[in-house]
C-alpha positions as CSV (number, residue, x, y, z in Angstrom):
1,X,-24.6,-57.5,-23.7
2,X,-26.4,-55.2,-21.1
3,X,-23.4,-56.4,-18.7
4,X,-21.1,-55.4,-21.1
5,X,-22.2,-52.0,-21.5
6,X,-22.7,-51.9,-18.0
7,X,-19.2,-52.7,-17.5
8,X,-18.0,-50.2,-20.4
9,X,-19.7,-47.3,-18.7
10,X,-18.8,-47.9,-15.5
11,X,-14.9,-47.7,-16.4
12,X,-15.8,-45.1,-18.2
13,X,-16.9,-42.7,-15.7
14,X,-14.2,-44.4,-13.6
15,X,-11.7,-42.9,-16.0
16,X,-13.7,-39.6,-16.4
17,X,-13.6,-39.1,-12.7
18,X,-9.6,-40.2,-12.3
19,X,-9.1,-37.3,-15.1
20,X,-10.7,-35.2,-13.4
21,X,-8.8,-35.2,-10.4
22,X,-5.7,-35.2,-12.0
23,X,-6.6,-31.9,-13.8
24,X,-8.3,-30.6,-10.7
25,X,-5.6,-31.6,-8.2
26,X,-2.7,-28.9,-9.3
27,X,-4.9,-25.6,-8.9
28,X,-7.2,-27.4,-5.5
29,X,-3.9,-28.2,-3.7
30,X,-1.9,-24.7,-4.9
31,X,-5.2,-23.0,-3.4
32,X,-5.5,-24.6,-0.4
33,X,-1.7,-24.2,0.2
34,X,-1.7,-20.9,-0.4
35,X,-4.3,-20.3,1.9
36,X,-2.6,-22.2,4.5
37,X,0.1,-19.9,4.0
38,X,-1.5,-16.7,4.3
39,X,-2.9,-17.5,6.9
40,X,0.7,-18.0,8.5
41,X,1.2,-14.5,7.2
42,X,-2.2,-13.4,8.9
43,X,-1.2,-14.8,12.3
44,X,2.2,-13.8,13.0
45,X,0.7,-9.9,11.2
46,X,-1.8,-10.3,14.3
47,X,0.9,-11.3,17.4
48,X,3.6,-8.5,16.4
49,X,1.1,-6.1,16.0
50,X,-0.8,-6.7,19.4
51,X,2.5,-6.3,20.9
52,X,3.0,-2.8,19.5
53,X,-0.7,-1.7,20.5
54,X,-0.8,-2.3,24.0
55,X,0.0,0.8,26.3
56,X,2.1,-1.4,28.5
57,X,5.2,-1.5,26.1
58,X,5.1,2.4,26.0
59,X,5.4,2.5,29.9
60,X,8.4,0.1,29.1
61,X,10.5,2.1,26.5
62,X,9.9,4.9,28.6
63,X,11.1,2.8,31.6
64,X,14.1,1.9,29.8
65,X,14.7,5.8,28.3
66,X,14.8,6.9,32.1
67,X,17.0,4.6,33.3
68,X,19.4,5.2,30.0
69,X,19.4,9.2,31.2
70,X,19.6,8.6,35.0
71,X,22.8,6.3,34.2
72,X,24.1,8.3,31.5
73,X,25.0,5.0,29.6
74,X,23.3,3.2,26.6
75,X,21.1,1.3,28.7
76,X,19.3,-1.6,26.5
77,X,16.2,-3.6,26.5
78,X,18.4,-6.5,27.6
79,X,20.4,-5.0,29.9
80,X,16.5,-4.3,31.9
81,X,15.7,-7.8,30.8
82,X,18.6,-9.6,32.4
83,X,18.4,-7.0,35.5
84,X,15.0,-8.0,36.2
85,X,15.2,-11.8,35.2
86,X,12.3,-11.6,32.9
87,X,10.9,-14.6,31.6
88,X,8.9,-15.0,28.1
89,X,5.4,-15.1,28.8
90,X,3.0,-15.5,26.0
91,X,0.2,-13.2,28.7
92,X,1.8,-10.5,28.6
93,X,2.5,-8.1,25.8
94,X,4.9,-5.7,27.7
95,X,7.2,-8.5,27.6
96,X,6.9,-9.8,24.5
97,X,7.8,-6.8,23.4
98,X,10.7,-6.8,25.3
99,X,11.8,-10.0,23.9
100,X,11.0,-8.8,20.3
101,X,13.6,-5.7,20.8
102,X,16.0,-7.8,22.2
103,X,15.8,-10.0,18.8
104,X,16.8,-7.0,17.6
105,X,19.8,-6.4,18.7
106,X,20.7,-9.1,19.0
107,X,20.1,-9.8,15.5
108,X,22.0,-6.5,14.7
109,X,24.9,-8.2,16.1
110,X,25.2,-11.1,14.4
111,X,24.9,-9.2,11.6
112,X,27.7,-7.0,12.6
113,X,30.2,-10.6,13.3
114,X,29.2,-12.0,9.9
115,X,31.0,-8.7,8.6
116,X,34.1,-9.1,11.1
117,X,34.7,-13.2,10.8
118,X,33.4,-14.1,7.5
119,X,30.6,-16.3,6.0
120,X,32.9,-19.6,5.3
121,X,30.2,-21.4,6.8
122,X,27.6,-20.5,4.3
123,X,29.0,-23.4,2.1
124,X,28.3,-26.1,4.6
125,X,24.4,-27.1,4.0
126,X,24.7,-28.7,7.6
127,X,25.4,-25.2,9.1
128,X,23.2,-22.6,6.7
129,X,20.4,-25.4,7.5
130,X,20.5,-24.5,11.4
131,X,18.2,-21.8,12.7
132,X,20.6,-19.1,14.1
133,X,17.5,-18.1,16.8
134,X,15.0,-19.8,18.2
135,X,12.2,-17.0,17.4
136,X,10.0,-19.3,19.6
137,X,12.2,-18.0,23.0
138,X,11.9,-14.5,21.8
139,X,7.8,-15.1,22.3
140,X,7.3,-15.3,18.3
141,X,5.7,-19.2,19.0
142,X,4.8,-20.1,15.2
143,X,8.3,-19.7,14.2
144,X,7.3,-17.2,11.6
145,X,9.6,-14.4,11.3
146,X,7.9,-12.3,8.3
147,X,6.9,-12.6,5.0
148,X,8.6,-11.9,1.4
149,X,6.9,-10.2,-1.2
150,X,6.9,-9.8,-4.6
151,X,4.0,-7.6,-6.3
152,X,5.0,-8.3,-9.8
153,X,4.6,-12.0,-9.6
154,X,1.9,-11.8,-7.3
155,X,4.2,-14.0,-4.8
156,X,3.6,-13.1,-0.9
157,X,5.5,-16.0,1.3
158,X,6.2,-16.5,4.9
159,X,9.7,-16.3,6.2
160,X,11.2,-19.1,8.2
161,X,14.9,-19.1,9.6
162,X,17.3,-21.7,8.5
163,X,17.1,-23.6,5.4
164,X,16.2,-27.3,6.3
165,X,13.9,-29.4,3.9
166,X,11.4,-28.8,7.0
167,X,10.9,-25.3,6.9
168,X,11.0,-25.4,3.0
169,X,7.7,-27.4,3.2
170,X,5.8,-24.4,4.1
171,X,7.4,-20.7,2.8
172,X,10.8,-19.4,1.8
173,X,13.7,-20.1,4.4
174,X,16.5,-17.8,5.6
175,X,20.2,-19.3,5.0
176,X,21.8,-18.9,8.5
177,X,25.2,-17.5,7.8
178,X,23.6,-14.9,5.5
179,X,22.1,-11.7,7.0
180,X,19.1,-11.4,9.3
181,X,16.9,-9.9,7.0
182,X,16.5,-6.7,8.9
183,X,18.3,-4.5,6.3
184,X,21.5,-2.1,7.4
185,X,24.7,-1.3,5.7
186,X,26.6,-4.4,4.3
187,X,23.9,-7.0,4.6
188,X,23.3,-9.7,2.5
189,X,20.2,-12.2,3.6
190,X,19.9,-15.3,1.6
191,X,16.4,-17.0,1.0
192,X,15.9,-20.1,-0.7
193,X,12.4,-21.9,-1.3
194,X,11.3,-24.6,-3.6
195,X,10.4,-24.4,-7.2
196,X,8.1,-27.0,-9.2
197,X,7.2,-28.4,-6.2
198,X,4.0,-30.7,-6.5
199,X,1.2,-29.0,-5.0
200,X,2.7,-25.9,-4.2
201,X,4.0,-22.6,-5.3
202,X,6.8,-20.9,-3.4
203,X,9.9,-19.5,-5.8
204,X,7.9,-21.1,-9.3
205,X,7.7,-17.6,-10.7
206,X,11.2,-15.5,-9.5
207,X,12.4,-16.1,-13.2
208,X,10.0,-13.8,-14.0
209,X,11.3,-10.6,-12.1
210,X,13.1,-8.5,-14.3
211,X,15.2,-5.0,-13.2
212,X,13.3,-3.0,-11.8
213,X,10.5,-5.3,-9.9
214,X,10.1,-4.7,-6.2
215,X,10.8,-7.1,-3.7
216,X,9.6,-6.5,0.2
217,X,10.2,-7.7,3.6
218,X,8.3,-7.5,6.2
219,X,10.1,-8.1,9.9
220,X,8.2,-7.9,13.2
221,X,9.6,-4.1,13.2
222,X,9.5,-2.5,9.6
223,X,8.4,-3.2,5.9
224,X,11.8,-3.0,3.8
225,X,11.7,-2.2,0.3
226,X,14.5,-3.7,-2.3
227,X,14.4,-3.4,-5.9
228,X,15.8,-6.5,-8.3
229,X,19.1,-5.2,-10.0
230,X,20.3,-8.3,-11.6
231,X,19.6,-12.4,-11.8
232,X,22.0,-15.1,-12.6
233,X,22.2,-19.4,-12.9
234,X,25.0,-20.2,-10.6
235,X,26.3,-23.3,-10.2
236,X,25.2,-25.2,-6.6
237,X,28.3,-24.7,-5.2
238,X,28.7,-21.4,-6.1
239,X,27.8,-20.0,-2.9
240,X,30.4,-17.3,-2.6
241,X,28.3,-15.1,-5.0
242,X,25.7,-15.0,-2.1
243,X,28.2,-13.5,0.3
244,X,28.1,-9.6,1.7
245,X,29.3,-7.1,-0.2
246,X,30.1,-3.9,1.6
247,X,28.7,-1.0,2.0
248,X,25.4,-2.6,0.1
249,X,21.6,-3.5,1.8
250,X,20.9,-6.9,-0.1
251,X,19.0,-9.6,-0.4
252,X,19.4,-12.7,-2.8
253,X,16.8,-15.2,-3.8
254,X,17.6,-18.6,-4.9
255,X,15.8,-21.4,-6.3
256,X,16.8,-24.8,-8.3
257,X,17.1,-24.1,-12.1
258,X,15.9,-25.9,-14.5
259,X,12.3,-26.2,-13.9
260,X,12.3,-29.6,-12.6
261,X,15.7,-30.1,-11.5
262,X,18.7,-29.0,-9.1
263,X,21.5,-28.9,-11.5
264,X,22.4,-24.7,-10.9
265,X,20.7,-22.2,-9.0
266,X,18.5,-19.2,-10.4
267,X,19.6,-16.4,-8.4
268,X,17.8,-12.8,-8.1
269,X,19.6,-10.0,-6.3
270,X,18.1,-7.6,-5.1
271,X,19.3,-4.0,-3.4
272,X,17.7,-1.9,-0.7
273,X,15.7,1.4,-1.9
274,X,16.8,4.2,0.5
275,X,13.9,5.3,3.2
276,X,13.8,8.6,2.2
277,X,12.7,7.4,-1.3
């Protein structure tokens, strides 16, 4: 009889404990990812801003600003980095900064050839799933290029370029063939992340912003500030309602819709607030 109880209790602390950690594991493992992510957040906040405190990239842009007036052209960042064969080097912050304002323009011309030749291949996954830079070259080494925001729904994720099931492991992901998300005049950048993902929370909550709600990005070289102006289900393959529209400074996100499945897309567009207010 003793045995019998013995037995009894012992499955039933067993099951106590299983219970437990099946109530426990949802909020442990959405904590511990989150943290994981801000701390993403945290270390690529650290590199870009060491490279814009050092004294050593002012001597540069002022380098650069000479040569621009001696010349009397439009002398660039990389026009002195292919001039002086400069290599990425992780030691030194005058060059990394180099590097990060030659992803700049660069980035401002892709932008600018998305406009002139089109986004057709926005609806090939095998295409929108390729990074369209290597940040890693441009001495950004975690392959973080920002974080999205969204104070409303107390979301705050990093930002990783090109939409592969990789990247969507740990933040929201860029769509290459959308806009870099750097803002400017007929710019549309695309981020998808996962939603009822199990054991962590990236685009759960974006059915909760409403008009109004502000959205921001932050880029190695500004904070940029859109407001949500309307949301829509879309179907998967309805990609072309992601596309530019001109004149406008967008973004889109996009998530799978239902809860739970990938039947249609839950879409939030957002639009750029102007600088000045």
């Amino acid at each position: 009889m003793k045995k019998r109880y013995k037995l009894l209790l012992t499955i039933g602390i067993l099951m106590i404990i299983t219970g437990l950690g099946i109530f426990l594991y949802s909020p442990v493992s959405n904590y511990l990812n989150n943290k994981n992510m801000q701390g993403a957040i945290n270390d690529y906040s650290d590199a870009v801003s060491q490279m814009y405190n050092d004294t050593d990239t002012e001597e540069l842009q002022k380098e650069i600003e000479r040569i621009s007036s001696e010349r009397s052209t439009d002398y660039t960042v990389s026009d002195y980095i292919k001039e002086n064969d400069i290599k990425p080097d992780p030691n030194k912050k005058e060059i990394n900064w180099a590097y990060i304002s030659l992803l700049r323009e660069q980035m401002e011309m892709y932008n600018e050839q998305l406009v002139e030749f089109g986004q057709y291949e926005l609806n090939d996954p095998f295409a929108y799933e390729q990074p369209s830079f290597d940040l890693a070259s441009y001495t950004l080494y975690d392959n973080v290029f920002g974080h999205i925001s969204a104070p409303a729904i107390n979301m705050d994720l990093p930002i990783y370029l090109g939409a592969n099931q990789y990247n969507m492991n740990f933040g929201a992901v860029q769509l290459s063939y959308s806009s870099m998300p750097i803002g400017g005049e007929s710019t549309n950048a695309v981020f998808a992340a996962h939603r009822g993902y199990i054991g962590k929370i990236f685009f759960d909550n974006i059915v909760f912003l409403g008009e109004g709600d502000d959205v921001y990005i932050t880029n190695p070289w500004e904070e940029l500030h859109y407001k949500v102006v309307y949301t829509e289900v879309i179907s998967p393959y309805d990609i072309s309602k992601c596309y530019i529209q001109e004149g406008r400074d967008l973004i889109t996100l996009l998530t799978c819709h239902p809860y739970g499945s990938n039947e249609q897309r839950y879409m939030v567009v957002c639009e750029r607030v102007p600088p000045e207010e």
